[in-house]
C-alpha positions as CSV (number, residue, x, y, z in Angstrom):
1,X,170.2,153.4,-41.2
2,X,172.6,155.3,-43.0
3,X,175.2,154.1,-41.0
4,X,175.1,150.8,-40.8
5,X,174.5,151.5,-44.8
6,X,178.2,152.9,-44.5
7,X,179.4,150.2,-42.9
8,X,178.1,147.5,-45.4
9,X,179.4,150.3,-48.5
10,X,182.8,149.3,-47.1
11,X,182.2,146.0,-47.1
12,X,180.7,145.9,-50.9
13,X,184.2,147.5,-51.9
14,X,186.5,145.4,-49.9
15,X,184.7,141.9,-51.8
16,X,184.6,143.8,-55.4
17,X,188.3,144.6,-54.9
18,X,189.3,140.8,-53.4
19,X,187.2,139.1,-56.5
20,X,189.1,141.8,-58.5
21,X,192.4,140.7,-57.3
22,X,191.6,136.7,-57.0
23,X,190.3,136.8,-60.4
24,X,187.4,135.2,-59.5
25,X,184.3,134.0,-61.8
26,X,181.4,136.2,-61.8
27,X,179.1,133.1,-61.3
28,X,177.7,132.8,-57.6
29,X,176.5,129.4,-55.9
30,X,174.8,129.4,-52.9
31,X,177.8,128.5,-51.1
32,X,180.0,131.5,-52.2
33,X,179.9,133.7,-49.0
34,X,178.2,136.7,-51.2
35,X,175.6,134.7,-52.6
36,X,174.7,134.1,-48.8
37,X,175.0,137.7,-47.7
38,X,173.2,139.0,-50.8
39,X,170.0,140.9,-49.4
40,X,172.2,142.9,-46.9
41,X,174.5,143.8,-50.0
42,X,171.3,144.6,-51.9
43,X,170.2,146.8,-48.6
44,X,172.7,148.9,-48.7
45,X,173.2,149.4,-52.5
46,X,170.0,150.9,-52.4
47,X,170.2,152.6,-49.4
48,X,172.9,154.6,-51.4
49,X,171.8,158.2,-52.1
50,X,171.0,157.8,-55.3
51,X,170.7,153.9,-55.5
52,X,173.4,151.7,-57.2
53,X,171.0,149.0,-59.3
54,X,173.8,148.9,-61.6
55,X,176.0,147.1,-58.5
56,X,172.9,145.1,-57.7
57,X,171.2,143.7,-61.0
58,X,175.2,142.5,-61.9
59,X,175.0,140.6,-59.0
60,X,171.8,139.0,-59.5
61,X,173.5,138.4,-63.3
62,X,176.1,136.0,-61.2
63,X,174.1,134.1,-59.4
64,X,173.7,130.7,-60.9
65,X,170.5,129.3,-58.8
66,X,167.2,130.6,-60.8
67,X,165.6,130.4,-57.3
68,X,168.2,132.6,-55.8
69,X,167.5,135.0,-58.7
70,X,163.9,135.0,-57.7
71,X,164.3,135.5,-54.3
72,X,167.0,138.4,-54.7
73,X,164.3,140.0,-57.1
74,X,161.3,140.1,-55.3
75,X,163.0,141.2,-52.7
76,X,165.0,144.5,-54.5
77,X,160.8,144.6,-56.0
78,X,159.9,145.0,-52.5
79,X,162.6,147.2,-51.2
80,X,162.4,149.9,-53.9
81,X,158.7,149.8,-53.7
82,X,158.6,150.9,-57.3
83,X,158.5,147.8,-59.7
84,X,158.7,149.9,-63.0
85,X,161.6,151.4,-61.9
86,X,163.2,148.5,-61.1
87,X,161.9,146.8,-64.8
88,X,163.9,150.1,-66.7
89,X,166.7,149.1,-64.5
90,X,166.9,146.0,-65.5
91,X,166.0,146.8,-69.5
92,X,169.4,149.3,-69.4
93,X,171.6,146.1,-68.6
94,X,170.9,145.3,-72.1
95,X,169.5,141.9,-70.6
96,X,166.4,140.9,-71.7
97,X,166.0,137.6,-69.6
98,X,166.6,139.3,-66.4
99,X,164.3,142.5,-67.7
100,X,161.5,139.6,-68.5
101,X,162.2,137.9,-64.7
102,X,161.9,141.4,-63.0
103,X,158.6,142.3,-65.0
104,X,157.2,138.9,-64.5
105,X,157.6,139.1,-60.8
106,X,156.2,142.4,-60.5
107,X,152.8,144.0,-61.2
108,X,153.1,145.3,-64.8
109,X,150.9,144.6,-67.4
110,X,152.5,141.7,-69.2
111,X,150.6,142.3,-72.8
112,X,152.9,145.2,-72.7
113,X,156.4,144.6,-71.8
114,X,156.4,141.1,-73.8
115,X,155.5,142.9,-76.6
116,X,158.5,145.4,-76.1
117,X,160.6,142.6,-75.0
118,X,159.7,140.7,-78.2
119,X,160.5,143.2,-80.4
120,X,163.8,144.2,-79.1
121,X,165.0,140.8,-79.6
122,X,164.3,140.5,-83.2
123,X,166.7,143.4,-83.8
124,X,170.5,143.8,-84.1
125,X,172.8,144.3,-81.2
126,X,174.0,148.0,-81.8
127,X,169.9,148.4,-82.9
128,X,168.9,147.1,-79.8
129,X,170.8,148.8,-77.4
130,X,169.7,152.5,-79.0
131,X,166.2,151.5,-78.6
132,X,166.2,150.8,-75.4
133,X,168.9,154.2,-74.4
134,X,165.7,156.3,-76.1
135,X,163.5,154.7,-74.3
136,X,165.3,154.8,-71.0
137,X,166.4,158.8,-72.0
138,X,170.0,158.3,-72.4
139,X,170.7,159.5,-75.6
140,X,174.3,159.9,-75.4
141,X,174.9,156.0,-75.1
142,X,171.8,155.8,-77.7
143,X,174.0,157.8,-80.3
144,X,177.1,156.4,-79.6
145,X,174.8,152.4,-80.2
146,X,173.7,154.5,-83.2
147,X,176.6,155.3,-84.7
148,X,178.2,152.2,-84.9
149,X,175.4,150.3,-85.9
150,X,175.9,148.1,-89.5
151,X,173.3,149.4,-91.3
152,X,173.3,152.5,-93.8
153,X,169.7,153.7,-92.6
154,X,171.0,153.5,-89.1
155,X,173.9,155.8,-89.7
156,X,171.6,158.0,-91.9
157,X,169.3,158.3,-88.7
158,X,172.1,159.1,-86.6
159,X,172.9,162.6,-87.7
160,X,168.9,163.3,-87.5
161,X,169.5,162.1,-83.8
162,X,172.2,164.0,-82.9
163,X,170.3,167.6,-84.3
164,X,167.2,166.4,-82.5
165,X,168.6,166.1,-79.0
166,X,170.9,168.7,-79.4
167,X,174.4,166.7,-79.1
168,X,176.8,168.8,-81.0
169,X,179.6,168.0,-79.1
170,X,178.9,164.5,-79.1
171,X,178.4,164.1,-82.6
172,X,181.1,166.4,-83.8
173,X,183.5,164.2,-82.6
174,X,181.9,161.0,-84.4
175,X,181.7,162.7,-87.3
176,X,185.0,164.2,-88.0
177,X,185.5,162.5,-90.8
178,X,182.3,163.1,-92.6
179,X,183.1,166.8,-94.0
180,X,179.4,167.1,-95.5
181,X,177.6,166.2,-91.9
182,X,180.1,168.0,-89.6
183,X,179.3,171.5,-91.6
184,X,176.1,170.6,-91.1
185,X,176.3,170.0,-87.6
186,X,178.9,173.1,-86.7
187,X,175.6,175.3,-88.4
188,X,173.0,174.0,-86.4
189,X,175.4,174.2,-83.1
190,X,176.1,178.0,-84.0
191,X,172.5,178.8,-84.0
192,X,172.2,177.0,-80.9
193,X,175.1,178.7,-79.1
194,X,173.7,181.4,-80.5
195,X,170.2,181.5,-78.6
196,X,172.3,180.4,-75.6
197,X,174.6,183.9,-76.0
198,X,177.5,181.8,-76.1
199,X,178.6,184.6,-78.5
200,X,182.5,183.4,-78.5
201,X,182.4,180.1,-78.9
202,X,179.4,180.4,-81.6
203,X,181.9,182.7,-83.6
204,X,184.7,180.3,-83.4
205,X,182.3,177.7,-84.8
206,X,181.2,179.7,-87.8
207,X,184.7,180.2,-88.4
208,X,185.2,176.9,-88.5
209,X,182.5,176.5,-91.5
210,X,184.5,179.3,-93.0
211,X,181.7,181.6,-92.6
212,X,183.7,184.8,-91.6
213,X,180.9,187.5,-92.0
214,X,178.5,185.9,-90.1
215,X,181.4,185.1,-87.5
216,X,182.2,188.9,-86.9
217,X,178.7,190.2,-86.7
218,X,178.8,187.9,-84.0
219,X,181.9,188.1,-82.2
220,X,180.6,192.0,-82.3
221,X,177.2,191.2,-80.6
222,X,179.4,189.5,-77.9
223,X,182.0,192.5,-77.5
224,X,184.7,190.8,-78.7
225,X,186.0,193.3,-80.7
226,X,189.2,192.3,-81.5
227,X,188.5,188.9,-82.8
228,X,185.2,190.5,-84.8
229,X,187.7,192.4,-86.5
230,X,190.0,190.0,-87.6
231,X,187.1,187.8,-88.5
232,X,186.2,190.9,-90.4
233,X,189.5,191.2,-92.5
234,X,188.9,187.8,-94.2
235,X,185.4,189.0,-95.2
236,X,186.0,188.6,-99.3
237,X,182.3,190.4,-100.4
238,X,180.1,191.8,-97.4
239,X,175.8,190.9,-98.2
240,X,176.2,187.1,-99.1
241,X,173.4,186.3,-98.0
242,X,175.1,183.2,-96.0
243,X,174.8,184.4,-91.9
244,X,172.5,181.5,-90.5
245,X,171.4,183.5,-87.7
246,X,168.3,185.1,-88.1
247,X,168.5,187.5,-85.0
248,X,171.8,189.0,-87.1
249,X,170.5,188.2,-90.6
250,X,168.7,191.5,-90.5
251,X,171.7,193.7,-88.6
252,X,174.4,192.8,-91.5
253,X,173.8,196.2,-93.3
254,X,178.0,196.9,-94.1
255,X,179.5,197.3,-97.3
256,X,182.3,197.4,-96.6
257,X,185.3,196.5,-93.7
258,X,185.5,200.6,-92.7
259,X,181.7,200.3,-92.2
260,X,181.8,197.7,-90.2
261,X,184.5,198.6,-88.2
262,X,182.8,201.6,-87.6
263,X,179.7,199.6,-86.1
264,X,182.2,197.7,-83.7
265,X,183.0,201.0,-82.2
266,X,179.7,202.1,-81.8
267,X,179.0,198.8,-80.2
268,X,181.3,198.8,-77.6
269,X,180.5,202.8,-77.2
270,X,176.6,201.8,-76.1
271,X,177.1,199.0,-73.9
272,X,180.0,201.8,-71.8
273,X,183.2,199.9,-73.4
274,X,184.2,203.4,-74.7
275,X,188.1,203.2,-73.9
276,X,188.3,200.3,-76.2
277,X,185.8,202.1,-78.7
278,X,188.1,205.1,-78.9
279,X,190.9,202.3,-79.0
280,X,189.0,200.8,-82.2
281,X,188.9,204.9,-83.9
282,X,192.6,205.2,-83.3
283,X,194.1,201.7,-84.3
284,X,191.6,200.6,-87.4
285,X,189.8,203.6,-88.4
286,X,193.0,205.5,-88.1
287,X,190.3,208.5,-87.1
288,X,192.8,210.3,-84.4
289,X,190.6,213.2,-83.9
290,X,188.2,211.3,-83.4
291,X,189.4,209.0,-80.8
292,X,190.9,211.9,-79.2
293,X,187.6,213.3,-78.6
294,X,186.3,210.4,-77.2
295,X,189.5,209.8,-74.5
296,X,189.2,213.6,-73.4
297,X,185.3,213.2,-73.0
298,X,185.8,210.1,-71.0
299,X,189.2,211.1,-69.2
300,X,192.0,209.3,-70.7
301,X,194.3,211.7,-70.5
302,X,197.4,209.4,-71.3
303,X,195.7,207.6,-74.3
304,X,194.9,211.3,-75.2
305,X,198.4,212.3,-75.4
306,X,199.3,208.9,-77.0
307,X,196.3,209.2,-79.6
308,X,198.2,212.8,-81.0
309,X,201.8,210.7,-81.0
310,X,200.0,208.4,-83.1
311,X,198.8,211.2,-85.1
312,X,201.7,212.4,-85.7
313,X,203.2,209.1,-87.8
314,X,199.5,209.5,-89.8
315,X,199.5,213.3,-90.8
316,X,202.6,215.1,-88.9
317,X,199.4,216.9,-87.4
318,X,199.6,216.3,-83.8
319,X,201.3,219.6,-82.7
320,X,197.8,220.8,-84.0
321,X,195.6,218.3,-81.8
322,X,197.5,219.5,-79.0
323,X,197.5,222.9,-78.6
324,X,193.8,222.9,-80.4
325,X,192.3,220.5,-78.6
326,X,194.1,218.1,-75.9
327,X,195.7,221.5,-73.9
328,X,192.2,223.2,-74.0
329,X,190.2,220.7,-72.8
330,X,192.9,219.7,-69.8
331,X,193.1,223.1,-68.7
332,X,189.2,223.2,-68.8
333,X,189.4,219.4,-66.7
334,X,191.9,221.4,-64.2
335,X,188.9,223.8,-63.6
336,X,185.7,221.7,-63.6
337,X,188.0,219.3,-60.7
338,X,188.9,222.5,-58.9
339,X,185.5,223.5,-58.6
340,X,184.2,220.2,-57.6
341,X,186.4,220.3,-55.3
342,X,186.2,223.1,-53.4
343,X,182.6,222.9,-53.4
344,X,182.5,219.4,-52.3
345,X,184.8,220.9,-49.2
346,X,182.8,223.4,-48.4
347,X,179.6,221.0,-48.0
348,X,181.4,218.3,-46.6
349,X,182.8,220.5,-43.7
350,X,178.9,222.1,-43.4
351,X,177.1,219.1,-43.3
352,X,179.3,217.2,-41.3
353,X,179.4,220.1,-38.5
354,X,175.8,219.7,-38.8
355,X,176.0,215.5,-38.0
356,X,178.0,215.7,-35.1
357,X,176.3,218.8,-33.7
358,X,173.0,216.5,-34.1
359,X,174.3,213.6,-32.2
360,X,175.8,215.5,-29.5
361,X,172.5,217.1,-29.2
362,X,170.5,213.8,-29.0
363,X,173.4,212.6,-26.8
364,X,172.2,215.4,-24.5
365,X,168.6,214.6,-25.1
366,X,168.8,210.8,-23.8
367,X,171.1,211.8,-20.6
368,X,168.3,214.1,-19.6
369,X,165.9,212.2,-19.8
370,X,167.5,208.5,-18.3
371,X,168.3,211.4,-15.5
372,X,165.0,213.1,-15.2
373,X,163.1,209.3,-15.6
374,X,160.9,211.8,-18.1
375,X,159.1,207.7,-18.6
376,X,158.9,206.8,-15.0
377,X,157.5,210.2,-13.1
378,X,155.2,211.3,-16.0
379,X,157.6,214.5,-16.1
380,X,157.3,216.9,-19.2
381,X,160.4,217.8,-20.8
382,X,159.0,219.8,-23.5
383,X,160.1,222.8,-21.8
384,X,163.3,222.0,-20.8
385,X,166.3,223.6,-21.5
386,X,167.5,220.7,-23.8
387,X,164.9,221.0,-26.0
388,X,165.1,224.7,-26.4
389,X,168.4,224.1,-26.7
390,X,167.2,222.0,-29.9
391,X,165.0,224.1,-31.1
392,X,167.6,226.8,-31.4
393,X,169.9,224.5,-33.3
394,X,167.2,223.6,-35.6
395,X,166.7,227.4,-36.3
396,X,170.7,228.0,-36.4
397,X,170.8,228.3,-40.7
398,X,167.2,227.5,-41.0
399,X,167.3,227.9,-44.8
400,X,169.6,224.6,-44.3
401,X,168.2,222.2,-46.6
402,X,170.3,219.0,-48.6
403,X,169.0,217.0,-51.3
404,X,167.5,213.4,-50.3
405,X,169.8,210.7,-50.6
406,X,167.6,209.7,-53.8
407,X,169.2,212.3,-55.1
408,X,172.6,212.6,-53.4
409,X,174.0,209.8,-55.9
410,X,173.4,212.1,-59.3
411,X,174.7,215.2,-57.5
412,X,177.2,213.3,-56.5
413,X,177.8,211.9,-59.7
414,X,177.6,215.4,-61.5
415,X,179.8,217.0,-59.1
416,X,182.8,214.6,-60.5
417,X,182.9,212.3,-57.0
418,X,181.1,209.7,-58.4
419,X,182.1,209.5,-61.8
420,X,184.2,211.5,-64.0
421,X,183.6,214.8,-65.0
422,X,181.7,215.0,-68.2
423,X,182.2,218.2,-70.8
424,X,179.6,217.9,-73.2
425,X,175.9,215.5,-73.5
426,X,176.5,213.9,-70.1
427,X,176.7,217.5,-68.1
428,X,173.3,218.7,-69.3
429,X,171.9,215.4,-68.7
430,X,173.0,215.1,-65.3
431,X,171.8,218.7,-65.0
432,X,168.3,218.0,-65.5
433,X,167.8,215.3,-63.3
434,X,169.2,217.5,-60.3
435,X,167.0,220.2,-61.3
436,X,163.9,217.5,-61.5
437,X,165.0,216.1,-58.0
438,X,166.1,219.3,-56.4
439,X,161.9,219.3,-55.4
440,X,162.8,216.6,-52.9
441,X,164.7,218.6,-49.5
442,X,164.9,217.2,-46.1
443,X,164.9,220.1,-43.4
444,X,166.3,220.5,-40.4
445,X,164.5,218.9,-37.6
446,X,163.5,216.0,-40.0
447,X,163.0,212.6,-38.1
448,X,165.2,211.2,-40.4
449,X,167.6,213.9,-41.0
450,X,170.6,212.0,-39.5
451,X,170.1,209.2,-41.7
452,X,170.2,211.0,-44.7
453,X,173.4,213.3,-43.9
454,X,175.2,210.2,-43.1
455,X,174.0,208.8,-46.9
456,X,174.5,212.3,-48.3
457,X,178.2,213.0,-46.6
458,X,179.4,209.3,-48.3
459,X,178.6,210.3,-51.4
460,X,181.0,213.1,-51.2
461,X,184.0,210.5,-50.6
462,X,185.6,210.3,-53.9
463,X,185.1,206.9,-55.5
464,X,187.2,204.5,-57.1
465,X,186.7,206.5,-60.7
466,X,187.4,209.8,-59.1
467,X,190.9,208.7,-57.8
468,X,191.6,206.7,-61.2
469,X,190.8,210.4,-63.4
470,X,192.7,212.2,-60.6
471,X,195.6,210.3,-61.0
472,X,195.4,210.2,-65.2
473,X,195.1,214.2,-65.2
474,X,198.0,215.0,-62.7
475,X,200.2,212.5,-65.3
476,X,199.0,214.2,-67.9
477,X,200.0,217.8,-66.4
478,X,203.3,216.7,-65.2
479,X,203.6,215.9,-69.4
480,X,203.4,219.1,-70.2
481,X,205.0,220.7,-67.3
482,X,201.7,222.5,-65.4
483,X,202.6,222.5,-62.2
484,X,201.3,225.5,-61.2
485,X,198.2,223.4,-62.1
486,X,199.1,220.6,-60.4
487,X,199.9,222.3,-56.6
488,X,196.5,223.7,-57.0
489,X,194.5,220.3,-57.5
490,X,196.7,219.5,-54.5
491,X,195.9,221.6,-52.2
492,X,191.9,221.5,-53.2
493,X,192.4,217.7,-52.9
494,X,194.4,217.9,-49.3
495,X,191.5,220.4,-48.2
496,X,188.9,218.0,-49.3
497,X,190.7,214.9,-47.9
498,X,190.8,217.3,-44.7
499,X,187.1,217.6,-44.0
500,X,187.0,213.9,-44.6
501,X,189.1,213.0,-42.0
502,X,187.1,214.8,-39.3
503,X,183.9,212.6,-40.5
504,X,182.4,210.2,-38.0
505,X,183.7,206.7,-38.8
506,X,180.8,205.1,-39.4
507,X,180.0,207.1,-43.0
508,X,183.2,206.4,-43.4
509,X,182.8,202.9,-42.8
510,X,179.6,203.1,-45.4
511,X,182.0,204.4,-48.2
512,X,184.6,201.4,-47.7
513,X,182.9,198.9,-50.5
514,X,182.8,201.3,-52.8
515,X,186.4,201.9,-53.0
516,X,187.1,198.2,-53.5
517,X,187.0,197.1,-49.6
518,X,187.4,193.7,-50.1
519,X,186.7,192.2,-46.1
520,X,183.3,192.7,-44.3
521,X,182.3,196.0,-42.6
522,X,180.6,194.7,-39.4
523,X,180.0,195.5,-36.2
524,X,182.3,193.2,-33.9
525,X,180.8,191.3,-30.8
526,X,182.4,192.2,-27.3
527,X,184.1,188.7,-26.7
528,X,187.6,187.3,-26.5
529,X,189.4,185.1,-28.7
530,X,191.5,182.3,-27.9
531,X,194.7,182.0,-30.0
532,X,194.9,178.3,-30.3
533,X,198.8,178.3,-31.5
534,X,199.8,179.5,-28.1
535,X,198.1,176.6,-26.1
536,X,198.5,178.5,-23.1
537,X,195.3,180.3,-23.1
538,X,196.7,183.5,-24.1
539,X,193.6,186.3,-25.4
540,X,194.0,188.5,-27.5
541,X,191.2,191.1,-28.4
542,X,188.7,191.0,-30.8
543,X,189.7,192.5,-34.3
544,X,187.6,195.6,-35.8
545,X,186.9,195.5,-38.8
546,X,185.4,199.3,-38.8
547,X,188.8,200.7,-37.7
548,X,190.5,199.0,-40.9
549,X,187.6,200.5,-43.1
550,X,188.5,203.6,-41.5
551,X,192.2,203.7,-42.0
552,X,191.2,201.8,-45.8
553,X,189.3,204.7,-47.2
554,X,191.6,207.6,-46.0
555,X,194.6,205.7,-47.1
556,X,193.1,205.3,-50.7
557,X,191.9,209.1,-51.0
558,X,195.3,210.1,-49.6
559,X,197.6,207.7,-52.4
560,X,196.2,210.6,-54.8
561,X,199.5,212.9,-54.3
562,X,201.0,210.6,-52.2
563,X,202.7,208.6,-55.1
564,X,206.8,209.0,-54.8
565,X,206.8,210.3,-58.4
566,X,204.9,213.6,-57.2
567,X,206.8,214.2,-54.1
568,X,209.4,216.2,-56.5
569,X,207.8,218.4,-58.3
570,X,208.7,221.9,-59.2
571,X,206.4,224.7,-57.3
572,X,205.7,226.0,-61.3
């Protein structure tokens, strides 16, 4: 069915673009070849997914026989097998003879629909055609009929419309000229943009109805700070009572532009935006110390250094922030990453001994037994050198024990790898939560133990954070000329990226998405591929998509201090 519908589709066009380019009446006789061929063009009109009535009920306009007319009816009646939807069809052509032929040779109730029909006609065009839009739901074409209609109450009733169904956009545009009824309309649309969290262009519209205060508040809801403030500097008097929003209505407690500034920046600090909060300290508030704080808590170390030049034009006091603050707290960074690594080295060259001695082990464990058919002679292994051989291992470092990998994540995370290294509310914080889950320790011997020192090991790969704060502290040391500081990160770093390199590939593999590994990690399938550009059959082997992960994720940790601009520097 649906090709033969195809077929006739193409033959629909072809005649609407002949007619088009003959100029021909839209009448129809019974001897015009359409006319003839007019159920199979009414076939596949509907057959069309969804249904083209439009295409089908003009046609049946152009046909001049009323018996024709009849016949082509009953028949689309019959087809669609839904005579009231082919009665609303007929009422949106604006039409009401044809609408009163298609409910007349259908099964509606006719003390209805003449009644509707009747009415209709005793109004004016443009009055005519909106009733029947809202009735058929198209309110668009209903406001546009609206608009242009002659009478005053209609164009009264149009603004009412447009609020009622929500058609801003729409009824912005008619109204454009109407000062009065577009403020009211931009007010209603912010409210609804609003609700929707369409926190930019709601702003933009309150702007537009010059109501700045109101605008900021909620350009600083949505984060964009920088067009909050500057909605914010053409605040005249803060509290006038004017915001429209009632969800903000209640949040506008400034005086004044410092205040609200201030709020901005506390904003963007909760929901974790806090280099641009310290940005919003420096630039507006002018509060260096403060925005200093906040880069060396969060390990900006260049907009550190650039936060005391900036001080420097404000109170000539930046020598002061530096050796005070900024130097202090980078030596004290230099530390806390030189721990973290070293420890991290240590573990991650103990528990990956650990993973490989385990899977040679089990290696060991399933030769014997495919050898010994331990399943097909009944025979006991439980006392067979292999399994002492495990058992020994197991007791090798019995006090061996390694957090869960429910866990692994905030140790992780506290130990710098997963994050950056915190000097202050997030350190104690991160401290309790290892204590609370240090409970939780999977043994050696553990059914699952393999599964969770593959998931503890990648946690231990520095992440895309880790490389990013690396990289902004050995900048900042080369600044001030630490390099004895500097060799030392290196060589805990090289150490580190050492024991990772002896990892088996697969928690390698498991660590590739996290550094920004944009292609799938799969396994691949043992088949050839073809290369089709050849044409001479030529194979080529499957590509591996593990062994790129592989060579990804030690690439990445090894760009640390493999940057040209560190190759250079002095031993200190």
């Amino acid at each position: 069915v649906k090709y033969v519908a195809s077929i006739l589709n193409r033959l629909v066009q072809s005649m609407d673009k002949y007619q088009q380019q003959q100029q021909q009446p839209q009448q129809l006789d019974s001897s015009t070849e359409e006319a003839k061929y007019m159920f199979p063009i009414i076939t596949c009109l509907i057959l069309q997914s969804p249904p083209d009535f439009e295409q089908v009920l003009r046609r049946i306009q152009a046909l001049t026989s009323a018996d024709l007319m009849e016949s082509a009816i009953d028949y689309l009646i019959v087809l669609c097998s839904d005579s009231e939807r082919v009665y609303k069809e007929a009422l949106g052509t604006y039409d009401l003879r044809l609408a009163a032929m298609v409910a007349s040779q259908s099964q509606l109730d006719p003390r209805e629909y003449r009644e509707q029909l009747a009415t209709l006609q005793q109004m004016s065009e443009y009055r005519r055609k909106f009733e029947i839009d809202s009735y058929l739901k198209r309110y668009k074409q209903a406001l546009d009929s609206l608009f242009v209609s002659e009478t005053p109450e209609d164009r009264a009733m149009c603004l009412q419309f447009a609020l009622h169904h929500q058609l801003f956009v729409q009824a912005l545009h008619l109204f454009k000229a109407d000062a009065e009824s577009s403020a009211t309309l931009r007010k209603s649309y912010a409210d609804y943009l609003y609700k929707q969290k369409d926190y930019l262009t709601c702003g933009s519209i309150l702007m537009q109805n010059n109501e700045h205060e109101s605008a900021a508040l909620v350009y600083r809801n949505g984060l964009h700070y920088q067009l909050a403030i500057q909605a914010a500097c053409n605040v005249k008097q803060w509290n006038t009572n004017v915001i429209p929003l009632s969800e903000i209505s209640s949040t506008s407690n400034v005086s004044s532009l410092q205040e609200f500034i201030r709020s901005v920046s506390d904003r963007l600090s909760e929901h974790g935006m806090n280099l641009e909060a310290a940005r919003v300290r420096l630039l507006y508030l002018k509060d260096a110390l403060g925005a200093l704080q906040a880069f060396i808590e969060h390990e900006y170390w260049m907009e550190a250094i650039q936060a005391c030049s900036y001080a420097h034009h404000l109170t000539e006091s930046s020598h002061d922030m530096e050796s005070s603050v900024l130097l202090p707290a980078l030596m004290h960074a230099v530390e806390s990453k030189m721990d973290v690594l070293q420890s991290s080295g240590s573990k991650v060259s103990e528990r990956g001994k650990r993973l490989v001695h385990l899977r040679e082990t089990q290696a060991l464990m399933n030769d014997r037994v495919k050898r010994n058919g331990a399943g097909a002679n009944g025979i006991d292994d439980s006392n067979s050198d292999v399994f002492s051989d495990t058992t020994a291992a197991s007791s090798i470092g019995s006090n061996f024990t390694f957090v869960s990998h429910t866990s692994v994540a905030s140790s992780a995370a506290s130990s710098g790898l997963g994050s950056t290294v915190s000097f202050t509310r997030r350190e104690k914080i991160q401290a309790r939560k290892i204590h609370k889950q240090s409970r939780k320790k999977i043994r050696q011997g553990h059914p699952k133990e393999e599964e969770y020192l593959v998931e503890y090991l990648k946690n231990f790969i520095p992440k895309v954070k880790m490389i990013q704060s690396m990289d902004e502290l050995i900048k900042a040391l080369t600044y001030y000329g630490k390099y004895e500081q500097i060799h030392g990160l290196r060589g805990a770093w090289n150490l580190l990226v050492e024991e990772i390199t002896s990892l088996p590939d697969d928690v390698l593999v498991m660590a590739a998405p996290e550094l920004q590994y944009s292609h799938k990690v799969i396994i691949p399938k043992l088949e050839e591929e073809e290369e089709e550009h050849h044409g001479g059959g030529v194979l080529i082997p499957p590509r591996d998509p593990n062994a790129e992960a592989v060579k990804y994720v030690l690439d990445k940790i090894r760009s640390v201090f493999g940057k040209p601009e560190f190759a250079n520097l002095p031993l200190g």
